[in-house]
Structure formats: structure tokens, C-alpha cells
N, C-alpha and C positions, 0 to 999 in steps of 0.2 A: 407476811411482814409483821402482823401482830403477835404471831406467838415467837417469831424469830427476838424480839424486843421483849417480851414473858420471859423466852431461855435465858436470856442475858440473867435476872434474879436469880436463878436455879442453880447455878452455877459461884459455889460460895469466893471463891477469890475472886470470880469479877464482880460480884456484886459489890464488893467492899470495895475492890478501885470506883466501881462507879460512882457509891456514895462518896468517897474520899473527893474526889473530882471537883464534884456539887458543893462538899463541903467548902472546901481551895477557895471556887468560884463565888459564893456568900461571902465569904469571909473581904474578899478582892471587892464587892461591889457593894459591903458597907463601909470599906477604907474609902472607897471612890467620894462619899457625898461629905466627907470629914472634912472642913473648907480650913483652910490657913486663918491664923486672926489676926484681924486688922485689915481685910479684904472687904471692899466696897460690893457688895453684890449686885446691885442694882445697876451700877456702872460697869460691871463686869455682863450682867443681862445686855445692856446698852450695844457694848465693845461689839460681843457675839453676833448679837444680831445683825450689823454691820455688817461682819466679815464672815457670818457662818459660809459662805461659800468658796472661799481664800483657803489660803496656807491653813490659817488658823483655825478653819473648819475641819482640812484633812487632818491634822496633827489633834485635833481635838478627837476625830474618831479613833486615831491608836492608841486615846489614853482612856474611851469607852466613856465620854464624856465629863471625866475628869476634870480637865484645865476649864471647860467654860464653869464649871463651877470653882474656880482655885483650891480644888482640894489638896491635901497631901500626898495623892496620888497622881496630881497633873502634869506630870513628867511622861506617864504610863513607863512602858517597857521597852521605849525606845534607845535610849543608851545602850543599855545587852543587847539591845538588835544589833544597832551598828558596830558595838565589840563584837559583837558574834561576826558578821560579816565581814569587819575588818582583819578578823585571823582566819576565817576562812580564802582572802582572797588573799593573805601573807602568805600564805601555806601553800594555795594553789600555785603563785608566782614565784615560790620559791626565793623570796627574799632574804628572809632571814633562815642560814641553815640550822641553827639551835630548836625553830621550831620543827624543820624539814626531819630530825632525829626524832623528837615528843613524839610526833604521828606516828614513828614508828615501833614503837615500844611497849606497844599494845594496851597495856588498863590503867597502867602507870602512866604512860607519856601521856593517855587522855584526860589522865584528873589533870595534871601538870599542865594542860592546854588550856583547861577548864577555870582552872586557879588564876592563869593568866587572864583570863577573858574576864572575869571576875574584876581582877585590877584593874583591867582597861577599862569595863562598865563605872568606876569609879574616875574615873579621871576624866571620863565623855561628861559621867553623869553632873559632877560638881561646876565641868566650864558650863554646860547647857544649864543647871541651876542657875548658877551666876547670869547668866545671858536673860533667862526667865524671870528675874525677879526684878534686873534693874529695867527690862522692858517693861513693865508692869508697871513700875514707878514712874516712866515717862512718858508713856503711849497716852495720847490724846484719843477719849470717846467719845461717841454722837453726844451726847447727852451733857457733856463739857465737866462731870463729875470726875475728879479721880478715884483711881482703882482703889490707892492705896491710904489711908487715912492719915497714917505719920508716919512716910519712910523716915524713920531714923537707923542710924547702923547696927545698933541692937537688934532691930525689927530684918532687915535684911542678912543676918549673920543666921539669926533663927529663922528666916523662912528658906535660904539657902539648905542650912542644916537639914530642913524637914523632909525639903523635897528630894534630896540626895536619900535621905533613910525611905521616903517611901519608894522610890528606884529600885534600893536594895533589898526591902521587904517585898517589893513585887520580884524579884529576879526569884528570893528564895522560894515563894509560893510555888513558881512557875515549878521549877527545880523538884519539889516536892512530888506535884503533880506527873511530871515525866519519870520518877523516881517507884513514887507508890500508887500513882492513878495509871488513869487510861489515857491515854494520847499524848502530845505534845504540847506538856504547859505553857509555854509562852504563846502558844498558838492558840490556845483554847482563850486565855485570860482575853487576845485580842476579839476572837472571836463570841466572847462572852460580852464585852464590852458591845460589840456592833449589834449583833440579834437584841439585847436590853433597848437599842433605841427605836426597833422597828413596832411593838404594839401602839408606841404614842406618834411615831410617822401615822400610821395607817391612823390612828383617830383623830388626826389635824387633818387629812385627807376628807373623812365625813362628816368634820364640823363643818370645812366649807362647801361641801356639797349642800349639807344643809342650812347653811348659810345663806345660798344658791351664788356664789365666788365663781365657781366652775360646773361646770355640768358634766351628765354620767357619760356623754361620748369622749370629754376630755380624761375622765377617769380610766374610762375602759382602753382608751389609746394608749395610757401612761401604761395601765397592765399588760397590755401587750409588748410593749417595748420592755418592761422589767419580764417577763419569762421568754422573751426570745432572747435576751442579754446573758440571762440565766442558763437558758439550755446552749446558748454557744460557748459559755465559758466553761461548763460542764466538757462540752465536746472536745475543748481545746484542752483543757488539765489530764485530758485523761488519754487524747491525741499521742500516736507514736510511730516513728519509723524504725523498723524491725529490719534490720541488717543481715541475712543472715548467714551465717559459721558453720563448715562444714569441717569436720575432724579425723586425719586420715588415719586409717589403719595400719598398727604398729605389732610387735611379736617381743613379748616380753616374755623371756625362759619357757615355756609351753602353751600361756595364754596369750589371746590376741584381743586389745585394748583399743579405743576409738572408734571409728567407721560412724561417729552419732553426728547428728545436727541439731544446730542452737543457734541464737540470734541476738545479735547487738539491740537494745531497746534503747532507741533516742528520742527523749521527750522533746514535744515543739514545743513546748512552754517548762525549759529548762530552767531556769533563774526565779519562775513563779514569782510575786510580789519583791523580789529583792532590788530587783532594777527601777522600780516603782519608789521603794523605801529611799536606794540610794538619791537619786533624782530629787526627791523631795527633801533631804538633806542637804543638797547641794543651793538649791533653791531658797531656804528655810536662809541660810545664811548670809548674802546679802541683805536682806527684807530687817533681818534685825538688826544688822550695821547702820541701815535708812533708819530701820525706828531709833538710834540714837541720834542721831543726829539729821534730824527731818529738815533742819534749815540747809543742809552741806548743797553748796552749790562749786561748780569750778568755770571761771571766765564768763560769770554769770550766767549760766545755764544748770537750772535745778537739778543736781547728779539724785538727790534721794527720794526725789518727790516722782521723780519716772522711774526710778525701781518700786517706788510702793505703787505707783500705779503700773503696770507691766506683769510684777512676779504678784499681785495680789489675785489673781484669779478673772478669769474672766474676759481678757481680752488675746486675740488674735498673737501676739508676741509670745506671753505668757504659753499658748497651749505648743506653739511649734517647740520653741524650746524647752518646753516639758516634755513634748513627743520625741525629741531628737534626744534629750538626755535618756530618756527608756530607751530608746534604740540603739541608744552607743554602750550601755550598761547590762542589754541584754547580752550584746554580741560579746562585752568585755568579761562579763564573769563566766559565760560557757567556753572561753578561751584561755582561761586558767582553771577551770573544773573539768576540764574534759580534753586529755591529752590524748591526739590520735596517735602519735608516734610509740609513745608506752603500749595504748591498746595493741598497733600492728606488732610490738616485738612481744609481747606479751603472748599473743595469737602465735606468731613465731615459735616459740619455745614451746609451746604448748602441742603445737603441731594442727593447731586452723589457720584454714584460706577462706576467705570468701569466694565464692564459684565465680570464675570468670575474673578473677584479678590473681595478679602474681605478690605473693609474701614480702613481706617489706616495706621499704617504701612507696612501690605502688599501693601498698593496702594504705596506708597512715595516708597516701593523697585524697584515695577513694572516701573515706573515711570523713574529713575535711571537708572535702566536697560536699556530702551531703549535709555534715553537720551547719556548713554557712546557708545549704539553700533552706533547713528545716527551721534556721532558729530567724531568718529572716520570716519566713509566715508570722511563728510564734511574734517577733519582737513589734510586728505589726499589730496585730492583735491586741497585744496589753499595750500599745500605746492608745493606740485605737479607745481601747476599754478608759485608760487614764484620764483624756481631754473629754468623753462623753457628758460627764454630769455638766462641764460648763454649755457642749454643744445644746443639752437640753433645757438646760435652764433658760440663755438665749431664744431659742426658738419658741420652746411650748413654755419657759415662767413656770417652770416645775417646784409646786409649794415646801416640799420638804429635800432634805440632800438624799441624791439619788447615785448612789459611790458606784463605778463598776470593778473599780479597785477593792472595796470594801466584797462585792460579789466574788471579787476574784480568792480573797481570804475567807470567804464563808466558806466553800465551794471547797478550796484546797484543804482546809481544816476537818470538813465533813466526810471527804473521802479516806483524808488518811484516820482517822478516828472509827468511823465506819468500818475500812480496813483492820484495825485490830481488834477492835469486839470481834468479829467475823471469825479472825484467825483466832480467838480464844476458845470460838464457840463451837469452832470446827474441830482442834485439839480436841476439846473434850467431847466426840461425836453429837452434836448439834448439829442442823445444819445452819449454814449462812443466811445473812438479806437473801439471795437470789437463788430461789430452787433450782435452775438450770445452769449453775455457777455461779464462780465468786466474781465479786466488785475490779473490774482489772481495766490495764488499759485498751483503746482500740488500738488500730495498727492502721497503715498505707503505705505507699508505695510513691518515694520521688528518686527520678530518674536524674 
């Protein structure tokens, strides 16, 4: 492993995306602590601590702790997410056919998608500005301090402005990085943001050990439950059902073509963090409707005061309807990413069957079939993983945020990252991480 991580320098092109990377990454996470001015800190310390286990906790981790500090980057890279996911899921549903042509037009119709999504991350980014600033301005904290020292509309036009440019300077970092670095920049940048918080987790962890707050068997249990979390989420991203395509032998002018076998690969955790992201968009917006107007009541029964208690974390409400929105969003985006009726004709023309099923539409049934029983495991699992951190804080009062969501992006970000150093270093005869092969996924068998 050590010298497979040595090759990676030796190897002049990648060394330089790697340094590029790291560069990107510095540059992201000294914008992070640049605070907006005219921002109460201490009330803002206040706010966090209150809700670090809320909405405002998870949103705080995709900005890599950005927003609890108000910086100019406390927006993070969530607007481009949901542009990105919202043409993603236009595309797949085939809503709009002007984009259903971009997709297919190869390098052109891609910038052309790219451009669009571009514009959309501005139009997310400027409403959720607007939404963030004047929440800011009227959220009541523990501490009875406001955030904001003198909303005036100067002061809100420039802090709008700000937060909309640092959005679009984190998109183009990302961009960069996927461009001239190594891996997937918006992926890294999230991922860069989450690992920066875990050496001061772990040393809030030994202050109150030594405190004596908790004791080493309460530690030792926590670490047990972070790497069995850890290795099943590894198990489950890398999890797959292997379909497999048998191709029959054809007589093309004197050669004879086919007779091979290959395999449909259907990941159980198809949608990865998306149905997690969406959910939490969905959720995120009520919650800041309540924080305008905390008094809104209808036929005198407090309508905002039981959505901020409900969607703010923590209680029994809050985690079903968080679990059933991951579960509706897993099934909903693998059913626009993943057409069986294309695959079986596709198969068709090509001249694969699956053994034991007839061409056609029995294939696209077959297909369906398994696809709903694989992505149910899968959508259980990340729901599963999503309500954890409240199940544990409840139970064992777990001192610092303990994300499985956040696991889930670590995790996904380190394999495919992993995966292309590998495939660089294999190109250029290295070998990979793994002397007995490369980084891939498993495989199983549902009936």
C-alpha cells in the first residue's frame, strides 16, 4: 500500500493533478472561515450549538462548516447539487425534449447541459441566498443576541450578493478540479469539508474523557458502532447484482461474431447520497417558511411552532418522514435512471438474452423485477444510515455529530477517487492499491 501511494509521485501527470487537487482544496477551506460582516459570532456560536443536531447541523456539514461560521462560503455547493440533480432527473423523465437532443449530441450537447445547469445553480443559488439571509435576520437564539447587528437593505443586498458569488466560486473550483485534478470536484470539496471536522471531533472526544464526562467503555462502544457503520457502508456502495448476458453466435461474410458472455451490474445503492440530498431539501423548506413567521398559527393551533419542533431533528415524526422521503427518492430516481425496456431492446438488437428468459418484454419484466427487489435492500439501508445519528444521540447522548450520511459521502468519494489514481497507475504499468486486483465491486445473487 505504501509504495503503491510513492508511485502515485513518480508518475509526472498525476502527480501534478494530485498537487492541483490539494491546491483547489486550500484555497476552498481558507474561503470557508472569511465570515460576512456585520455577523454576530457569538450569537451565531449561540444558534449552532442549539441546533447543531437539526437541519442546520446537516446543511452545515455540506458547506464543511461554513454557515456555522457565516462565511462567504456558507451556502457550500448545494445549489449545483440540486441543479445538477434536477437536470439529471429532467433528462431521465424526459420532460423537456430540447434537453432529451443536448444528451445526445455528444461534447457539444454536454457543455450545452453544463451551461444550463450553470444557470439553474444561479437561480437555486440567489432564492436560497435570499431565504438565508433574511432567516438570519429573524431567527431567535438561545442567547436572545441577534445574529445580525444592522439588517439594513444595503447590508442584505451585499450579503445576498456574496453568498450567491461564493456558490459560484465554489462551483468553478469544483469544475477545475474535475477538469485538471483528480477525481470529482464537487465531491471532493464535500468531502474535504467533512474529514477537516473529524481531528477536533476526536479531540472533544478526549477532553471529556479526560474530564472523566464518559468513560473508556462508553468510548470504546461509540468506536465500535463507527467502524461496523463504516464497513457496512463500504459493503453496501460497492454491493451488486450481476445480471448476466449471454450473446449468440452470428456469421458475418466468413467470420463468426458473438457466442461471449457479460453481465448487467445493478448497484443496491444506486442514487448513493442523492435521495438523502433531495429529502433534505424537501424538509429544509418548510422549517424556513416556520422561521418566518414563528408566530403563524391557524384556528389557534400553532401551525409553525410544530414544524420547527417536528422537521428540527430529533424526534420520532421528524425521523419516519425523513425515512420514507429516502425511500420514495431512492426508488424515484432509479426509475428514471434506469430504463429496463431500452436495456431489453437494446439487448435485442444486439443479439443478448438472458439464459432462461425470452427477448423482449419478458427481458425488461425480468429486469424490473429485480431492479425493485435490489434497490429496496439498498433504499433501506440509507434510510437506515440517515435517522442513525438522531437514533444515537437519543440513546447513548453521543458528544460530537456522528453523520452516517456524512459516512456514506466519505466512503463514495474514496472509492471513486481511489479508483482513478489506480486506473492512472495501472496505465502507466504500476500496479494498483490491491496486489491481487483492482478496487471493484462485489456481486450476489437475488432471485
Amino acid at each position: 500500500m505504501l509504495k503503491s501511494f510513492s508511485d502515485i509521485f513518480r508518475v509526472p501527470e498525476l502527480r501534478k493533478k494530485v498537487f492541483f487537487t490539494l491546491l483547489i482544496i486550500v484555497a476552498y477551506r481558507i474561503g470557508a472561515t472569511v465570515p460576512i460582516p456585520g455577523i454576530n459570532s457569538e450569537a451565531v456560536k449561540s444558534l449552532f450549538a442549539a441546533q447543531a443536531n437539526g437541519l442546520l447541523g446537516f446543511l452545515d456539514m455540506f458547506s464543511g462548516g461554513a454557515l456555522n461560521k457565516m462565511s462567504v462560503f456558507s451556502m457550500g455547493i448545494m445549489p449545483y447539487i440540486n441543479a445538477s440533480i434536477i437536470m439529471s432527473l429532467m433528462q431521465g423523465a424526459h420532460i423537456i425534449p430540447y434537453l432529451d437532443r443536448l444528451a445526445k449530441e455528444g461534447e457539444q450537447g454536454r457543455k450545452k447541459l453544463t451551461q444550463i445547469t450553470r444557470y439553474g445553480t444561479l437561480i437555486l443559488g440567489a432564492i436560497q441566498s435570499f431565504g438565508l439571509t433574511m432567516m438570519i435576520t429573524k431567527i431567535p437564539t438561545p442567547s436572545g443576541m441577534p445574529i445580525v447587528l444592522e439588517p439594513s437593505w444595503s447590508w442584505i443586498f451585499l450579503t445576498i450578493t456574496t453568498l450567491l458569488t461564493g456558490t459560484v466560486l465554489i462551483m468553478w473550483l469544483g469544475e477545475q478540479v474535475t477538469e485538471r485534478g483528480i477525481g470529482n470536484g464537487i465531491s471532493l470539496i464535500i468531502f474535504a469539508g467533512i474529514v477537516e471536522r473529524l481531528p477536533h471531533a476526536v479531540l472533544s472526544l478526549v477532553k471529556l474523557v479526560q474530564m472523566e464526562e464518559i468513560s473508556i467503555l462508553y468510548v470504546l462502544t461509540l468506536t465500535i458502532i463507527v467502524v461496523a457503520v463504516l464497513i457496512s457502508v463500504v459493503w453496501i456502495e460497492t454491493a451488486q447484482r450481476r445480471i448476466p448476458i449471454h450473446y449468440a453466435k452470428k456469421m458475418v461474410g466468413r467470420k463468426m461474431y458473438g457466442g461471449q458472455s457479460s453481465f448487467l451490474p445493478i448497484k443496491v445503492d444506486q442514487s448513493g447520497v442523492i435521495a438523502v440530498i433531495f429529502s433534505i431539501s424537501i424538509l429544509t423548506a418548510p422549517l424556513t417558511i416556520a422561521q418566518f413567521a414563528p408566530n403563524w398559527t391557524v384556528f389557534g393551533f400553532p401551525i409553525a411552532k410544530k414544524i420547527m419542533e417536528w422537521l428540527n431533528g430529533g424526534s420520532i415524526i421528524y425521523s419516519l418522514i425523513y425515512a420514507g422521503l429516502v425511500i420514495f427518492f431512492c426508488y424515484f430516481y432509479n426509475s428514471i435512471s434506469f430504463n429496463p425496456k431500452d436495456l431489453s431492446e437494446n439487448m435485442k438488437k444486439s443479439g443478448g438474452f438472458i439464459p432462461g428468459i425470452r427477448p423482449g418484454e419478458p427481458t425488461a419484466n425480468y429486469i424490473q423485477k429485480i431492479l425493485e427487489r435490489v434497490t429496496l435492500g439498498g433504499a433501506l439501508f440509507v434510510a437506515c444510515i440517515a435517522v442513525l445519528p438522531d437514533y444515537l444521540r437519543s440513546v447513548m447522548s453521543a458528544p460530537f455529530l456522528f453523520g452516517g450520511t456524512s459516512l456514506l459521502i466519505v466512503v463514495g468519494v474514496s472509492l471513486d477517487t481511489i479508483g482513478q489514481i489506480e486506473s492512472h497507475l495501472i496505465m502507466r504499468h504500476y500496479e494498483g492499491f490491491m496486489k491481487e486486483g483492482r478496487i471493484k465491486g462485489r456481486w450476489f445473487n437475488v432471485r
